[in-house]
C-alpha positions as CSV (number, residue, x, y, z in Angstrom):
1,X,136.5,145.5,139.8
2,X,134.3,142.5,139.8
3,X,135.6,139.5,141.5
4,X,133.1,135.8,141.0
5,X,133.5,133.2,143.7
6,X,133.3,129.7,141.7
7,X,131.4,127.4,144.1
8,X,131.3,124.0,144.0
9,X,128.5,121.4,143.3
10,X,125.8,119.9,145.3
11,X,125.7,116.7,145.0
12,X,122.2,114.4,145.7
13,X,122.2,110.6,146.5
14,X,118.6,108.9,146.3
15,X,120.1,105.4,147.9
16,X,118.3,102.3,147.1
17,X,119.1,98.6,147.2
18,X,119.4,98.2,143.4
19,X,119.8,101.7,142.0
20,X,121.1,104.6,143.1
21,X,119.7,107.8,141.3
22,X,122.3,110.8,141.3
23,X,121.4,114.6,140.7
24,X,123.8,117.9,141.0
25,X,123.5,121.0,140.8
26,X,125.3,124.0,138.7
27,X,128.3,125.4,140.1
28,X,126.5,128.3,141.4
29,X,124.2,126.2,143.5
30,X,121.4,127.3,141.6
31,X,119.3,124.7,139.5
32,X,119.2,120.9,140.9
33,X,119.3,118.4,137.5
34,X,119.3,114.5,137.6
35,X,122.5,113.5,136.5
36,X,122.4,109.4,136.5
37,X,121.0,106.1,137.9
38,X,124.1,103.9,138.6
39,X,123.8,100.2,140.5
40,X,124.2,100.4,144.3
41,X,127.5,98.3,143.9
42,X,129.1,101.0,141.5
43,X,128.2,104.2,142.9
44,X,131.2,105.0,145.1
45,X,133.5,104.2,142.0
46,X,131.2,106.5,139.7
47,X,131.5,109.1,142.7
48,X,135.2,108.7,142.8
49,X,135.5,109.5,138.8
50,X,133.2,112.0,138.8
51,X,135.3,114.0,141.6
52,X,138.1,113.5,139.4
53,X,136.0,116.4,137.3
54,X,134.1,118.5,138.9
55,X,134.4,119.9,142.5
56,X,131.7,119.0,145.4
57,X,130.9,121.0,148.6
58,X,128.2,118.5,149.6
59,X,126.6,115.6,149.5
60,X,122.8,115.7,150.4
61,X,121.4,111.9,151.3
62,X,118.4,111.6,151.6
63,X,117.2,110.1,155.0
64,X,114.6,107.0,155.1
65,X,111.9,107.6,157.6
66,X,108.3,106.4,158.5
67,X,105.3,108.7,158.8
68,X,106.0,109.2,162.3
69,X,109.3,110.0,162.1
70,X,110.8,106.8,162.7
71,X,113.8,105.3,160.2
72,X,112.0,103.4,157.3
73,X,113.1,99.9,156.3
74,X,115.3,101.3,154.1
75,X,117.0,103.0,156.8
76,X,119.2,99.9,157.6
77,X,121.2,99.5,154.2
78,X,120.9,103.3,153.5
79,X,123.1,104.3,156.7
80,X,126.0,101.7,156.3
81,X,126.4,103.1,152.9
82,X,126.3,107.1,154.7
83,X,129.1,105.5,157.1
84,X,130.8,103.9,154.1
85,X,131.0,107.5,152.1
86,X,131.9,109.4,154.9
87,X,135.0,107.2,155.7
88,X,135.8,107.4,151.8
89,X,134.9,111.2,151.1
90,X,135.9,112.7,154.7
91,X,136.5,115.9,153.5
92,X,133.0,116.5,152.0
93,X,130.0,117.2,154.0
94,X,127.5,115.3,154.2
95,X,123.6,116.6,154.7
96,X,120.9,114.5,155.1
97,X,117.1,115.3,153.7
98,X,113.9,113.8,154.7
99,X,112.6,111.6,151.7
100,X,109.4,110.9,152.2
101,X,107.3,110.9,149.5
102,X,110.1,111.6,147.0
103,X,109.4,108.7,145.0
104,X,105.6,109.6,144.6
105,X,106.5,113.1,144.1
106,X,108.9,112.1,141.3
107,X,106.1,109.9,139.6
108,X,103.5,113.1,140.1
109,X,106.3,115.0,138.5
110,X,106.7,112.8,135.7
111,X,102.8,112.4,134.7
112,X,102.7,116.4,134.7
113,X,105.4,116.3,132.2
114,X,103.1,114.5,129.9
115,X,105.6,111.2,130.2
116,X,104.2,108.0,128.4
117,X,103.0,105.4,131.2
118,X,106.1,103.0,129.6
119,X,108.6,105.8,130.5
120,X,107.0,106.2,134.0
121,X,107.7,102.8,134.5
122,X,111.7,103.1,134.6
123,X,112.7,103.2,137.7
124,X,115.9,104.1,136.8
125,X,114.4,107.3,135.6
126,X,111.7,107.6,138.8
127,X,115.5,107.5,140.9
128,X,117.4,110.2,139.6
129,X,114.3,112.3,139.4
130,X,113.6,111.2,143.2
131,X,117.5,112.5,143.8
132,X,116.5,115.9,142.3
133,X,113.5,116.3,144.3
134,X,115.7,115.7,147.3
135,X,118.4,118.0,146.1
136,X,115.8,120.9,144.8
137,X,114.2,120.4,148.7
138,X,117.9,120.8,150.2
139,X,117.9,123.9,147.8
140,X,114.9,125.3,149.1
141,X,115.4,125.4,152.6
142,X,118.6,127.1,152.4
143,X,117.1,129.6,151.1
C-alpha cells in the first residue's frame, strides 16, 4: 500500500519599499514559480487571503545585506515588516535568505530568456522573479 504525504507550500517574500514580489512553490516543494508583485501596504492582506487557500510551511525572506556582510539599507524597513509577519502568522516559520545580488540575477535571468528591454524594465516583473531566485536558493541548499 502506497501512502503520499501532501506537503505544504514554500512561500518567498522579496520585500521592497514599493513592491513586494511573491513566489511559491508546488506542494511537493519541488519547483519555485513567481506567483505576484503586490504593493508593500497590501501584502499581509494578500498573504492572509491566500492562506485562506493553500497551506504554507514556510515563509523564506530574503535578508538585506552589504558586501561585507553587514545589513543593507534596506535592512531597516525589511525587518519591521519580518517582526510585523511573525506577530501576524506565528504559527509559520519563518527562514531568512541572503539576497544579494538577486535583483541582478533576476535581470541576468530575464535577458537570457530573450525578454524585450521594455519588459525588463518592470520592476514589478524584476520582483517576483527576484522572490524566485530567493526561493529556488532556499531550495537548493536544502538539498
Amino acid at each position: 500500500m502506497l501512502y503520499f504525504r501532501i506537503m505544504s507550500r514554500l512561500l518567498a517574500i522579496d520585500y521592497g519599499q514599493k513592491r513586494v514580489g511573491i513566489a511559491v512553490t508546488d506542494n511537493e516543494q519541488i519547483i519555485a514559480s513567481g506567483l505576484t508583485t503586490v504593493h508593500s501596504k497590501d501584502v499581509l492582506f494578500f498573504l492572509e487571503d491566500y492562506l485562506k487557500c493553500e497551506e504554507v510551511e514556510c515563509f523564506v525572506i530574503g535578508e538585506a545585506k552589504n558586501l561585507d556582510n553587514s545589513p543593507s539599507e534596506s535592512a531597516r524597513f525589511i525587518e519591521p515588516f519580518v517582526k510585523k509577519l511573525s506577530n501576524t502568522f506565528p504559527e509559520i516559520k519563518i527562514v531568512r535568505v541572503d539576497e544579494r545580488f538577486s535583483s541582478k540575477i533576476a535581470f541576468q535571468t530575464m535577458i537570457d530568456a530573450g525578454l524585450k528591454k521594455k519588459t525588463r524594465r518592470d520592476k514589478a516583473l524584476v520582483d517576483k522573479v527576484s522572490a524566485t531566485i530567493i526561493l529556488q536558493s532556499y531550495l537548493e541548499s536544502r538539498a
